[in-house]
C-alpha positions as CSV (number, residue, x, y, z in Angstrom):
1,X,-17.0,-12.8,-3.1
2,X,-17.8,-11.2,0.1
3,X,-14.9,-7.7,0.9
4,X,-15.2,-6.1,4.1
5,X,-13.1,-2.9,4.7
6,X,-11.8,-2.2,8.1
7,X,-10.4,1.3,9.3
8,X,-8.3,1.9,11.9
9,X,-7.4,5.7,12.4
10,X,-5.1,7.8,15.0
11,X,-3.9,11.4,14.6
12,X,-1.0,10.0,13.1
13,X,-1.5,7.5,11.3
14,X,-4.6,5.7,9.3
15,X,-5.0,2.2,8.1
16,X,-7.2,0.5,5.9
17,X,-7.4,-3.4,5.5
18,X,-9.9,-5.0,2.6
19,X,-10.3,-8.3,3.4
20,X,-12.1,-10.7,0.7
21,X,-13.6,-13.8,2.1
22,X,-12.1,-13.3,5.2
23,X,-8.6,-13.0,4.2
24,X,-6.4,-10.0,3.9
25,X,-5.9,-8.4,0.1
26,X,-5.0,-5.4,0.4
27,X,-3.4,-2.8,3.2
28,X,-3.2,0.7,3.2
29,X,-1.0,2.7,5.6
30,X,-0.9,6.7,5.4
31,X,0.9,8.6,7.9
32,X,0.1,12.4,8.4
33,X,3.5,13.4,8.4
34,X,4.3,12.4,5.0
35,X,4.4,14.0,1.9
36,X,2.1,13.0,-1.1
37,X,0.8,14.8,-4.1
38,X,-1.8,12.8,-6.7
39,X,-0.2,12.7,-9.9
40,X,3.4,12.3,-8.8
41,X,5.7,10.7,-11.3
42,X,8.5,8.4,-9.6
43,X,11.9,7.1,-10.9
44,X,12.8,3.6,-10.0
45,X,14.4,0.7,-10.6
46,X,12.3,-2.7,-10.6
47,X,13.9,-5.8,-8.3
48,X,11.3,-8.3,-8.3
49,X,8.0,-9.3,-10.2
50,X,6.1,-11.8,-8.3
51,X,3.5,-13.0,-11.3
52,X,1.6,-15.6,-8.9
53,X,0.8,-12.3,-6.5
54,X,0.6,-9.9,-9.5
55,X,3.0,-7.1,-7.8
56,X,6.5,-6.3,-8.4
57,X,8.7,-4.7,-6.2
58,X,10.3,-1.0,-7.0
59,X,13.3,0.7,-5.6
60,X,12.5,3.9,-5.5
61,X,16.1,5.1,-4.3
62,X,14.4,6.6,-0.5
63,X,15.7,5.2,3.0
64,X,14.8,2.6,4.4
């Protein structure tokens, strides 16, 4: 499996692709003007699990 990681970066925002085999797996966007701390423990409530695309998605109670 060939990955490729592509990083696209502004002084407000930064995102990261990782492609494998040409196609898109994974996307990362981080914004400089918010908050995050490693370690963080969230509350939420779960209100889908997707099995074929291994991911679930969580409320986590912010707005949208």
């Amino acid at each position: 499996m060939k990955q490729t990681i592509i990083i696209n970066a502004d002084s407000y925002e930064t995102r990261i692709a990782i492609l494998e085999d040409g196609e898109l797996a994974e996307l990362l966007v981080e914004r400089a003007d918010q908050r995050r701390h490693v370690g963080d423990i969230y509350k939420g409530r779960v209100n889908a699990v997707l099995p074929g695309m291994q991911s679930a998605f969580v409320d986590l109670g912010l707005p949208k």
